[in-house]
N, C-alpha and C positions, 0 to 999 in steps of 0.2 A: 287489114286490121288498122293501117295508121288512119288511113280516110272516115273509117268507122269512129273509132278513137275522135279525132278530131271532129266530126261533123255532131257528137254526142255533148264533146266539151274540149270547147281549143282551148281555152285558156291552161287546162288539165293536161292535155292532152304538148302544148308546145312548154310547160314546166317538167312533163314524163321525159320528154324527149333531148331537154335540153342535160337534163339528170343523168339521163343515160349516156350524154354523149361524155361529158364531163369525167366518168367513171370510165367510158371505151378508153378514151382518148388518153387523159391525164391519170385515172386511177385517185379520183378524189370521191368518196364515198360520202362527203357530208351533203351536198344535196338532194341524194337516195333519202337518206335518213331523216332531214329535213322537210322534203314531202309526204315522208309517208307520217312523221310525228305530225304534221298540220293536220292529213288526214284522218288520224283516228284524236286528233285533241276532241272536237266537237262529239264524242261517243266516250268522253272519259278516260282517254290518254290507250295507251297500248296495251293496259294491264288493269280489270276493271275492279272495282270497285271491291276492296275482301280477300281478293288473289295473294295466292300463297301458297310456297312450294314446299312439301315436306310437313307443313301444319295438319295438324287433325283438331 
């Protein structure tokens, strides 16, 4: 999966990894979070567009 990963998109693929290590190792969860808010900014943040919990 990593060679996959990487041969798809290293640039993604060496910021996942370094994310994770970060989290193994130290137990620091803000670069998770950090990549994955980059990832859904361009689709409109995490929570689209109206969302809402309990509204009718």
């Amino acid at each position: 999966m990593t060679r996959i990963f990487e041969s798809w998109n290293p640039e993604m693929s060496e910021r996942f990894f370094d994310a994770l290590d970060s989290y193994s190792q130290h137990n620091e969860k803000q670069p998770i979070f950090q990549m994955v808010h980059d990832i859904y900014k361009p689709l409109g943040g995490p929570l689209f567009a109206g969302f809402s919990i309990g509204k009718k």
